[in-house]
ZAMARGU-4260 file (C-alpha; in steps of 0.2 Angstrom, whole numbers, plus 5000, padded with zeros to 4 digits):
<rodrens>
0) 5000/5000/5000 | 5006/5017/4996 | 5000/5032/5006 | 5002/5050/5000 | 5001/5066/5010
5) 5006/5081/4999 | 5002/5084/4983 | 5019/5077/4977 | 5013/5062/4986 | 5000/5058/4975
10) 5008/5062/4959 | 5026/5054/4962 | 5021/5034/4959 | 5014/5039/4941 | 5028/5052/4938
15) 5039/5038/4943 | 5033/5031/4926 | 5032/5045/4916 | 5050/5048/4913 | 5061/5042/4899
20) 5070/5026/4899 | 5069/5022/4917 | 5048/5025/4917 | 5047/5015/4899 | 5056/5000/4909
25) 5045/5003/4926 | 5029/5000/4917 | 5036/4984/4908 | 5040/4977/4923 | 5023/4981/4931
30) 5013/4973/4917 | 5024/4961/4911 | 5025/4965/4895 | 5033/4980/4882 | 5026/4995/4880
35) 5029/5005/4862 | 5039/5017/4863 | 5027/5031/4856 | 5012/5023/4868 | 5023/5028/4882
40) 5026/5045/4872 | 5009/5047/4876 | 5006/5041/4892 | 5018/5053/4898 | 5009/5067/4891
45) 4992/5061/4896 | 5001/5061/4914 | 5008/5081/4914 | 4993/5087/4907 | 4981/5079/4920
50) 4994/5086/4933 | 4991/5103/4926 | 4973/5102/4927 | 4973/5094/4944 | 4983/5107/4954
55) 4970/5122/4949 | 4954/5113/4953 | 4956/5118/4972 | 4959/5136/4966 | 4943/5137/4956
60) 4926/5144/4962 | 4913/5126/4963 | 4904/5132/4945 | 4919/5134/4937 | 4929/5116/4943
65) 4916/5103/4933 | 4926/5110/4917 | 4944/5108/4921 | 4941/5091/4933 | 4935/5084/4919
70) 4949/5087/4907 | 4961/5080/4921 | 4949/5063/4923 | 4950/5063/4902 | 4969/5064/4902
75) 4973/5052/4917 | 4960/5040/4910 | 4968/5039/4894 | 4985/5037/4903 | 4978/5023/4911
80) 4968/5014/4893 | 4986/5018/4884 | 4994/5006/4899 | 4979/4994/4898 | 4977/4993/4879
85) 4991/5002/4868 | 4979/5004/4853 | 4965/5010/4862 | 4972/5027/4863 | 4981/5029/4846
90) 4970/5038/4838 | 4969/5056/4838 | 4950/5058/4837 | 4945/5046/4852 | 4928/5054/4857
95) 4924/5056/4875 | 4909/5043/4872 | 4896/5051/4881 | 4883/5063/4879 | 4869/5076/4887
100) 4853/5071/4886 | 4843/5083/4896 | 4825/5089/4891 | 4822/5108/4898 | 4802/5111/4905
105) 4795/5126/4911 | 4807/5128/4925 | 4825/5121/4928 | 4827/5103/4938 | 4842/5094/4943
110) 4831/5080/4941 | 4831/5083/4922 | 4850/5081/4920 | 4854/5066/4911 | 4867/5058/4899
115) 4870/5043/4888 | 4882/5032/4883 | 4890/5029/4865 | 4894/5012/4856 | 4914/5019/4857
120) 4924/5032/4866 | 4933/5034/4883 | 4917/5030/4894 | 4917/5014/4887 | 4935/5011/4886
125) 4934/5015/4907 | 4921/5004/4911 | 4927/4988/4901 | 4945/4989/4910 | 4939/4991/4929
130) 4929/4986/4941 | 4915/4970/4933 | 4920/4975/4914 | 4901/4982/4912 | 4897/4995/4903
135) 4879/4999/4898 | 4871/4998/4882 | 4875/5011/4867 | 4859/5025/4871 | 4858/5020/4888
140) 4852/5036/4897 | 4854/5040/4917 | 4848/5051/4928 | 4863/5064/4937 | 4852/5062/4953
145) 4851/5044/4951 | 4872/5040/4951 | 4873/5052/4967 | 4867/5037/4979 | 4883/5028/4973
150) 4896/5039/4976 | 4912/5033/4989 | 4916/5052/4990 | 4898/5058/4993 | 4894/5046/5005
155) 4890/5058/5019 | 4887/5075/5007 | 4874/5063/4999 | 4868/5058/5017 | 4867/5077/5024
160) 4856/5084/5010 | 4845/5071/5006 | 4842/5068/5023 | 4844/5047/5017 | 4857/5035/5019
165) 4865/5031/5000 | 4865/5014/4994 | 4882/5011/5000 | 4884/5001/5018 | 4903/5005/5026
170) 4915/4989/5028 | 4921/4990/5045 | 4940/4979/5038 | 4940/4968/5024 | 4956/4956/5027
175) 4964/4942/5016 | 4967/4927/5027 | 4980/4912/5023 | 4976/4892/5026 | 4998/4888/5028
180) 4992/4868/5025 | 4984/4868/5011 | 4992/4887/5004 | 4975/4894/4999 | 4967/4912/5002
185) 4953/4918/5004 | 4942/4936/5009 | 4934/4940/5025 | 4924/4959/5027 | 4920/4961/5044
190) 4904/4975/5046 | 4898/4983/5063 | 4880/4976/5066 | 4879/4996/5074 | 4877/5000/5056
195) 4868/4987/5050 | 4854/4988/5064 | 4855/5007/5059 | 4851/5003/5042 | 4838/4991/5046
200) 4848/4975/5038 | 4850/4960/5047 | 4867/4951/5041 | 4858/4940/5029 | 4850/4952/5022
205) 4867/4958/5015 | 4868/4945/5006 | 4852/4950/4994 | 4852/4971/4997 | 4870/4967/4989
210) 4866/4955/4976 | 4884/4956/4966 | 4893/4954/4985 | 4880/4938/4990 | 4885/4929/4974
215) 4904/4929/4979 | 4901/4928/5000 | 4895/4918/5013 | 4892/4924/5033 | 4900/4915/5045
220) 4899/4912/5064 | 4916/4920/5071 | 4920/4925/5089 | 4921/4948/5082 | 4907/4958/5088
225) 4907/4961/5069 | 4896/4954/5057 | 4908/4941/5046 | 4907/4937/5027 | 4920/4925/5019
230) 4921/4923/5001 | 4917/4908/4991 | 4931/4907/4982 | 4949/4901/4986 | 4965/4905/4977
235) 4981/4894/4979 | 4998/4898/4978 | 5017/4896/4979 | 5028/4898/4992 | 5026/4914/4994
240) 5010/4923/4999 | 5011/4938/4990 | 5011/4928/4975 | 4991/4928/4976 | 4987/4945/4981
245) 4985/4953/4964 | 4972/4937/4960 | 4962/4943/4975 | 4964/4961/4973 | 4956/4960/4956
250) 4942/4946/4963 | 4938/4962/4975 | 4940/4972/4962 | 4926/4965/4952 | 4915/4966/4969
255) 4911/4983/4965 | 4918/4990/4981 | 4916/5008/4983 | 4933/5015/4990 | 4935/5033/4997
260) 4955/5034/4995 | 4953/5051/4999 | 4948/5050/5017 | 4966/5046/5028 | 4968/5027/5027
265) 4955/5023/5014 | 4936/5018/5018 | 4927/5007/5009 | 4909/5001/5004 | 4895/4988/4998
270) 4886/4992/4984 | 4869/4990/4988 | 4859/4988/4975 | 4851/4970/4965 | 4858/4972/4949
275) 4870/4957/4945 | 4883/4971/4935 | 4887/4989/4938 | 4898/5000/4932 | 4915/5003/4941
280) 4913/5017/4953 | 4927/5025/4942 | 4918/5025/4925 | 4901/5033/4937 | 4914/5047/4942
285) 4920/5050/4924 | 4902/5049/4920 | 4897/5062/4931 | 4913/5075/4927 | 4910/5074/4910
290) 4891/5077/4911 | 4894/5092/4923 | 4907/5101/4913 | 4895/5100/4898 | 4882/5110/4910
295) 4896/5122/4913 | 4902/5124/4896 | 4884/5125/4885 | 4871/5129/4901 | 4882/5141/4912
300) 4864/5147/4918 | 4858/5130/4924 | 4873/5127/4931 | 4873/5145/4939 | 4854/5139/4946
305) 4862/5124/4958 | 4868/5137/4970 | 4861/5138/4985 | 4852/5123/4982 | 4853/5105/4988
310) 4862/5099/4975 | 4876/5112/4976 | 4886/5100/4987 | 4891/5093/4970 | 4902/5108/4965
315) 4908/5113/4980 | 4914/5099/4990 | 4913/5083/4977 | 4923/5086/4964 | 4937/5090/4975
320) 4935/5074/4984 | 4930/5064/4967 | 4946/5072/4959 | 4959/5068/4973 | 4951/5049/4975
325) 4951/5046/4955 | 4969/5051/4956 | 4973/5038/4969 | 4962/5024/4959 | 4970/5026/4944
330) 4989/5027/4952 | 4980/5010/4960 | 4978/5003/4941 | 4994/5009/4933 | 5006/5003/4947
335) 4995/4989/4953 | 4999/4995/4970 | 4984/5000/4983 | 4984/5018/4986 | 4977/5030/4998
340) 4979/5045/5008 | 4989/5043/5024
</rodrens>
């Protein structure tokens, strides 16, 4: 795990990677296989411009930091494609794979803000390399209001002004536990029945409020004041144990786990919702920038309109959040080292 504290922090790991020779070399390695030279041209641009972006989004006044958090998600997503996929980023028209799609009636709603999906572009490219690979359906059209419930960095901005608990339920620890005999290892998530009874779930019910987590867990009887879970699955390994913790990282990966990497050490949540696939929380994220800075940049009215309502949480204290825990994701991805703020 690599924790970051300053600015610097968060950016040294990718910058690591986005030098000559020494960078091109550190991503081999990484990945286990050779990146092109002019893909690595690339992904060393992708890197310095996101940085750019990034450090003046703290600076900005919350209508105005949609536009540029967006073009730093674009860039650092498109570092992260041009490690996951070479091609996927060569050409020089790669559209940004999403669109408006939001009806105006007598008066302005939040509630109308919507956008869609496209059969190609970055959005899809996201969605297919993290979390379950899903992505919707070319035309799929969401609501703004209705990704808000799913958001790790919202969790209690969403909680404080709809007066709701979101459809995310905290993990108290999640731990990856090692049989010596028989060299298999397996998941445990622990989560404090304070919550759960707050929430009105019983620990089974878990199991179907969180249809994608039931399919891979089990609850077990343990000696914790916790309410334990233990996954299904089992993965072996060699004689050493940390020859198995990618296979599980990605298994966990898959579960659709909401992390808040901003928040010192790292909080993480169940998805809470029947569906058996959902998008990674990093594609909802990308979703969401991009769909606000096209507010701010062709509606600078509507977008004007959200102060001073409920709503206005998402300009003045998300995207900060969203921006600083999409950074650590995707340093997550490209070094295939956990990261998070210390």
């Amino acid at each position: 795990m690599v924790s970051a504290r300053s600015s610097s922090d968060l950016w040294a790991s990718l910058e690591a990677c986005a030098v000559e020779n020494h960078g091109l070399h550190r991503l081999d390695s990484l990945h286990g296989r050779k990146l092109p030279p002019d893909a690595h041209a690339r992904f060393c641009a992708f890197v310095h411009q996101a940085r750019q972006y990034f450090e003046t989004i703290a600076e900005l006044d919350p209508v105005a930091k949609p536009l540029t958090a967006y073009y730093f998600a674009l860039n650092l997503t498109k570092a992260f494609l041009t490690v996951a996929d070479p091609s996927s980023t060569q050409s020089d028209f790669l559209r940004h794979g999403l669109n408006q799609d939001f009806k105006r009636g007598q008066r302005y709603s939040f509630k109308r803000e919507r956008f869609k999906v496209d059969q190609a572009g970055v959005f899809r490219l996201l969605a297919e390399n993290s979390g379950m690979g899903h992505c919707w359906a070319k035309g799929h059209s969401i609501g703004v209001h209705e990704v808000l419930k799913y958001l790790p960095d919202g969790y209690d901005l969403y909680a404080d002004a709809e007066g709701r608990s979101p459809s995310l339920l905290p993990i108290h620890s999640a731990d990856v536990y090692f049989a010596g005999q028989g060299k298999k290892a397996w998941l445990r998530v622990e989560i404090d029945r304070d919550v759960l009874r707050q929430r009105n779930l019983s620990p089974e019910r878990v199991l179907t409020s969180a249809r994608i987590f039931g399919s891979a867990f089990r609850l077990v009887t343990t000696d914790l004041p916790t309410a334990s879970y233990e996954s299904t699955a089992e993965w072996a390994y060699g004689k050493r144990k940390d020859d198995v913790l990618r296979h599980v990282g990605e298994a966990f990966d898959a579960l659709i786990i909401g992390k808040e990497r901003s928040f010192p050490g790292g909080r993480q949540y169940i998805t809470l919702s029947d569906r058996t696939q959902l998008l990674s929380h990093e594609a909802v994220t990308f979703g969401l920038l991009h769909h606000l800075s096209n507010v701010v940049r062709y509606r600078p009215m509507d977008a004007e309109r959200l102060r001073g309502t409920k709503y206005f949480w998402i300009l003045a204290s998300w995207i900060d959040r969203a921006s600083e825990s999409f950074l650590l994701a995707m340093a997550s991805r490209i070094t295939r080292e956990e990261h998070v703020l210390a």
